[in-house]
N, C-alpha and C positions, 0 to 999 in steps of 0.2 A: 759653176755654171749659172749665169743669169737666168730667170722665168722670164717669159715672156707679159704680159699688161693682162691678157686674158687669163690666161691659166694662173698669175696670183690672183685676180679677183676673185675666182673659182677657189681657189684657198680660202683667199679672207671670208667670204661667204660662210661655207663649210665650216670655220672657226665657230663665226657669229652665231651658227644656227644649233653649235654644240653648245657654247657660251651657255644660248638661252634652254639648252634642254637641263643645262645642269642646274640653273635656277629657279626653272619649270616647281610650280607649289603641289607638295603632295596631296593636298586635298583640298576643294574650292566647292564653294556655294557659287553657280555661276549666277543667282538673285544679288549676289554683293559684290561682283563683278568691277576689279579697279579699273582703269586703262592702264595702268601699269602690270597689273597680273593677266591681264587679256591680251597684252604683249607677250605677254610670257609664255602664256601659252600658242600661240602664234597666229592670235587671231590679224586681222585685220582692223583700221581705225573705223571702216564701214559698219563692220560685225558688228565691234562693241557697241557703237550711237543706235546701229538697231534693236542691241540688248537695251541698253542703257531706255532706249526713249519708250519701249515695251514699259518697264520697268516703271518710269513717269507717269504710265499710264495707269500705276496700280496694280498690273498684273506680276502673277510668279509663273516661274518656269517651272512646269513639274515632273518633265520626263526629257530625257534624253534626246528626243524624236523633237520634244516639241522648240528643245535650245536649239538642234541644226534648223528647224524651220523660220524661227524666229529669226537666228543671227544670217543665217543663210551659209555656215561655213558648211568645208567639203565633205563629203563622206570619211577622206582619207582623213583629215585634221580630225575627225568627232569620234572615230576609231583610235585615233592615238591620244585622246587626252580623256577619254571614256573611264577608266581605271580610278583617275582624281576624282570625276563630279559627283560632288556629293549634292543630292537632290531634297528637298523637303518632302516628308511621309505627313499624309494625312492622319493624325492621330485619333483615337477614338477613345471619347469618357463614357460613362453612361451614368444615368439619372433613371433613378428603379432600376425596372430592366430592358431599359433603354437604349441603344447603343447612339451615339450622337457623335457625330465629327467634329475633334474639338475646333477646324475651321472655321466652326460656325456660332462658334461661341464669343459674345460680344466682347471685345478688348477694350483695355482701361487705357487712355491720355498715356505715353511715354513720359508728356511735360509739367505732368503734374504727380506720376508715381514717387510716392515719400523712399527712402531709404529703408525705414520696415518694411516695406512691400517690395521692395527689389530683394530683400535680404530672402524672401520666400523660394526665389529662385535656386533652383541646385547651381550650383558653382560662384553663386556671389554671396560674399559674404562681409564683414561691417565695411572693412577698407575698399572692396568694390564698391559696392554701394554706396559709399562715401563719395568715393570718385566719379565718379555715373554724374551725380546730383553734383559736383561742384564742375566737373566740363560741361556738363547741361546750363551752369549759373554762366559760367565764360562765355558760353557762347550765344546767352540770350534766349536759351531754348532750341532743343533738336528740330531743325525743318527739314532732315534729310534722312533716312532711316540709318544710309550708309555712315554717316556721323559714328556710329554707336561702336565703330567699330576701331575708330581713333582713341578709343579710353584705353590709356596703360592698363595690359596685364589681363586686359579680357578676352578669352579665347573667343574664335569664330564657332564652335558648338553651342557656346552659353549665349552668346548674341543671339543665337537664332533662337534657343527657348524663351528668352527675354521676346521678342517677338509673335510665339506662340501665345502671351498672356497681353500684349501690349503692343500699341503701332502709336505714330506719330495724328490725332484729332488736332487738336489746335494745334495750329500752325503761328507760329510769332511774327512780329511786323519787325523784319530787320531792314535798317537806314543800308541802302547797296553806296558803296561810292564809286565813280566814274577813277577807272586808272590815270583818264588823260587831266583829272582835275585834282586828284586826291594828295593830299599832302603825306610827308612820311608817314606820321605820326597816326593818319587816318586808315593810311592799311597796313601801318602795323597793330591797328586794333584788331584786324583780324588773328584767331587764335591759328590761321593755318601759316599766317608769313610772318617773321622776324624783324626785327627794328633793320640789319643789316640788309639783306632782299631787301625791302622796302625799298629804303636808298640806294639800291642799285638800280630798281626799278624805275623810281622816280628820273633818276640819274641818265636814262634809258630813254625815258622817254623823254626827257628834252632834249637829247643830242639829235632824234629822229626829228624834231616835231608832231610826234603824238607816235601813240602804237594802236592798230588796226586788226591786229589777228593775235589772238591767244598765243600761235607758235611763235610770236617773237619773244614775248615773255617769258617761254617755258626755256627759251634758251641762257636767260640768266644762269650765273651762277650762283647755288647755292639754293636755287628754285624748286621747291618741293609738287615735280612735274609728276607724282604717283597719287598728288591732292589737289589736281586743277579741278576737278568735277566741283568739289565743295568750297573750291576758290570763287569758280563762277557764281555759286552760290548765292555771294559776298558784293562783289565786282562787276561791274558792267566795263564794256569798251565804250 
């Protein structure tokens, strides 16, 4: 018996929305929020830019209440993905008998912390920390905090107390180049796209006469569309 046009897209839907429960991350810092993981969990492209541009702004999210406010998703979504979000705790040191919010305790340069000073952190240890400082040389220096999270082999716990002790102060002067002008060789200097991307992109964009919208790019293939954020970065249209 044939379906009918309605009732399979009522399936494939139903498919798509199990697909993404089963990929759904068991445990998210929604402050390191990808577009790829905020798909996952089935935000919308609006929510995220609303996280996201919070976020630009310096601020963190610290409760539950205040992510549906900010992103603006529904009751019924922030009930269902409630379970995952794992939030940042104010911690407390004290000095005497002091008690002091370590949030308020002044942070060292990310772009200048030596590998013995990363090594102080609980979970990183010589070969992390090795690593941390040679993607930090690749890329020029961290301008993105989300960056930190691209290092093989570092979990998203340890990024976040890496954070507790340290944020991004100097910011580095990176050369952006233009998609519509850039040669292979120029964005495949970026550490986020490949010499092959590249020249497809390239390839891409002269068959159009230039590209205009990010979505047309992220439809390449082989387009690492869960690292546009820190693409943009890089990249101007």
């Amino acid at each position: 018996m044939e379906l009918n046009a309605t009732l399979q897209d009522q399936i494939d839907s139903l498919k798509g929305v199990q697909a993404n429960e089963q990929r759904r991350p068991t445990s998210v810092n929604p402050n390191y929020l990808s577009d790829y993981r905020g798909y996952l969990l089935g935000m919308s492209p609006a929510e995220i830019d609303r996280l996201q541009q919070f976020r630009n702004n310096g601020m963190y999210v610290r409760s539950k209440e205040e992510f549906q406010k900010v992103t603006g998703i529904s009751d019924s979504l922030l009930k269902t993905i409630s379970p995952i979000l794992r939030l940042p705790k104010i911690k407390k040191t004290y000095f005497g008998n002091q008690a002091v919010n370590k949030s308020t305790i002044k942070k060292k340069d990310l772009n200048t912390a030596t590998a013995t000073e990363l090594e102080a952190i609980y979970g990183i240890g010589k070969v992390l920390s090795k690593r941390i400082i040679k993607f930090r040389n690749v890329l020029g220096g961290f301008i993105d905090e989300r960056q930190l999270y691209d290092v093989y082999g570092l979990e998203e716990e340890v990024v976040r107390s890496v954070f507790d002790s340290y944020e991004i102060i100097k910011i580095p002067e990176i050369k952006r180049f233009s998609i519509n002008d850039a040669t292979v060789a120029e964005l495949a200097s970026s550490v986020y796209l490949s010499w092959d991307v590249a020249r497809k992109i390239v390839a891409y964009r002269d068959s159009v006469g230039g590209v205009t919208k990010w979505e047309e790019i992220a439809t390449i293939q082989g387009f690492p569309i869960d690292k546009i954020e820190r693409i943009k970065l890089y990249l101007t249209l």
